[in-house]
N, C-alpha and C positions, 0 to 999 in steps of 0.2 A: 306756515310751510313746514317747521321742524315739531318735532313733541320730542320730549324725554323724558327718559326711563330712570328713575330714580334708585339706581342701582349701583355701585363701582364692579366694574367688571377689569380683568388684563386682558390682552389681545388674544389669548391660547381661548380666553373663558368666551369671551367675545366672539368669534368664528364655529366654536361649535354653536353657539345659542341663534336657534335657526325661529323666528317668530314661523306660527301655523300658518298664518293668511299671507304670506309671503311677501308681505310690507319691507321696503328697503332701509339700512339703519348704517349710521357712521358709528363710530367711536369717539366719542368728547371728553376727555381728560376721564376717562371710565366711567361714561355715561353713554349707554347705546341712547342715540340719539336720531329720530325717522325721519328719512328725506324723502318729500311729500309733495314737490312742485306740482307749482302751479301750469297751466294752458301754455302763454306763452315761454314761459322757462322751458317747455317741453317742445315744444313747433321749435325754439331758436336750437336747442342741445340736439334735434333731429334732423335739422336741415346743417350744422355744423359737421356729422358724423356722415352723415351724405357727402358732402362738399369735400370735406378730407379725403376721404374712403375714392373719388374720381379722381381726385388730385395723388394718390399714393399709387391706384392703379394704371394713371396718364403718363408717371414720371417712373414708373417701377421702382417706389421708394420699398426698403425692406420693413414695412409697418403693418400692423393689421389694428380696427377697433375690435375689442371687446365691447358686447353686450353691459358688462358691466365687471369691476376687477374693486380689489381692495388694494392701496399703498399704504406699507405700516411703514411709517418713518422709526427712527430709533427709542423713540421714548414707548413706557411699555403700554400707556393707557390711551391708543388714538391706533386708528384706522382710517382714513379716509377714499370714498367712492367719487371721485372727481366728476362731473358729468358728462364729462368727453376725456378721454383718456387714450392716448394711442403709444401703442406699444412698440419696441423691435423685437424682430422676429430675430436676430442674430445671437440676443441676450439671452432670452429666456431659456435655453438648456441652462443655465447659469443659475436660476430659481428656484428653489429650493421647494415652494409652498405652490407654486404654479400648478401643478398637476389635480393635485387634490383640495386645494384651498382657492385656486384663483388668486394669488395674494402675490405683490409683489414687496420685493425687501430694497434691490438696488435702485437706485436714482437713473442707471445709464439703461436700464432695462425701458425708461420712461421719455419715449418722443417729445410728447406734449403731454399736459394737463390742463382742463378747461373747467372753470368754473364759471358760475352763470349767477351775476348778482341776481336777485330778488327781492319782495317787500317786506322781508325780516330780517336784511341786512342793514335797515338803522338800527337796527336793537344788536347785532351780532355781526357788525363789522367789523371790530378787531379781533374778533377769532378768527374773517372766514380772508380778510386784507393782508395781511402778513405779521401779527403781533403772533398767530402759531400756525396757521397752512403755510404760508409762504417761509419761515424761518425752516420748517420742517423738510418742504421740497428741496429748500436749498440745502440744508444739512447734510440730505441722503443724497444732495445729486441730481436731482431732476433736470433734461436738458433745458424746458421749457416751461411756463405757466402763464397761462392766459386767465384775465378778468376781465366779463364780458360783462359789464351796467350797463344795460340798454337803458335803464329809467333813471342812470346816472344820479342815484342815491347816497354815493357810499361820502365816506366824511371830507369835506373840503380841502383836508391834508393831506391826501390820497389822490384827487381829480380836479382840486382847485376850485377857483372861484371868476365866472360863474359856473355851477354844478353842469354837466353838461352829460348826455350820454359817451362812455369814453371805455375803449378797449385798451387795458394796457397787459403792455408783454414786458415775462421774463424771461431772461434770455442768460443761462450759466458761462460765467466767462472761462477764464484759463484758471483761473486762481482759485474757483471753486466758485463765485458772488454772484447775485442776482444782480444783471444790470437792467434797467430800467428803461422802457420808451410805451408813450402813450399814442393815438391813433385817434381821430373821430373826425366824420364828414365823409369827406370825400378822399381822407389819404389814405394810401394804400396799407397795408396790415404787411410788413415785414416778419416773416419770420425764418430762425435758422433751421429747424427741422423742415420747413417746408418751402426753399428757397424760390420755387416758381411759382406760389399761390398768387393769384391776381383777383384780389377781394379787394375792396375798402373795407373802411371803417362804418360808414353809412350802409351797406350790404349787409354785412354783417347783424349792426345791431338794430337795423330795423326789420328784420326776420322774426321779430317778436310781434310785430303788429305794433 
């Protein structure tokens, strides 16, 4: 699913370097690194941005998706492209990089953020679980972060035992922390940006096929 680019790049040098074929690319400790999903990862991130996208216009939440947007957390060698990502619309005159970069800086600018485990997350689940996405969202602010393991892959210390497909949400408290709750089956998917969604957990992550 990923390649990289054996280069160190900073976030300035990163944003202008535009590949030709118009391949999508993160930032990995200054490694432009290609996000390359696969069938399902792409059916589940498409029918999620759907299902939001009813749900913000049902409830006249102040949100829009983006196609696609960059979050630069504070450190200078990482960008990341979440695969669902939804924005408020209240925040962004607040954006500095918005206009011309697509890029967001603040955390509260940020609804939710969706990631979408895959089958190269045994090999890079502490990058994508929280030893630096999840440390990062929370540092800047993120209201929200969703991980979405339909193939419930990720490490037993993470989703437990037994491995199980499992959607877990984070949820930024008063204090600034990532508090924790996991989801799978038949329970319903709480979340605080999007207080009336009535999904499960089994809807959800079987959208992938």
């Amino acid at each position: 699913m990923i390649q990289s680019i054996p280069q160190l790049l900073t976030f300035d040098e990163f944003i202008d370097w535009h590949p030709e074929d118009g391949r999508i690319f993160e930032l990995i400790r200054g490694v432009p690194t290609e996000v390359n999903p696969n069938g399902p990862h792409e059916t589940l991130s498409g029918w999620l941005s759907l299902e939001l996208g009813i749900e913000i216009r049902q409830e006249k939440l102040p949100f829009f998706i983006p196609k696609t947007a960059t979050l630069k957390p504070y450190r200078e060698l990482a960008g990341y492209k979440p695969d669902v990502v939804v924005l408020d619309e209240r925040h962004m005159a607040e954006e500095p990089r918005w206009q011309s970069q697509s890029t967001v800086l603040h955390g509260v600018s940020v609804a939710l953020a969706i990631e979408i485990a895959s089958t190269n997350w045994r090999d890079a689940c502490e990058l994508k679980l929280g030893e630096l996405k999840l440390g990062d969202y929370e540092l800047i602010g993120v209201r929200e972060y969703w991980i979405v393991d339909y193939l419930g892959i990720a490490a037993v210390r993470h989703i437990g035992r037994p491995k199980r497909p499992t959607l877990t949400v984070h949820t930024l408290d008063a204090e600034g922390e990532f508090q924790m709750a996991q989801f799978r089956d038949a329970e319903r998917v709480i979340s605080s940006s999007f207080p009336s969604l009535n999904l499960t957990a089994a809807e959800i992550l079987g959208q992938a096929g």
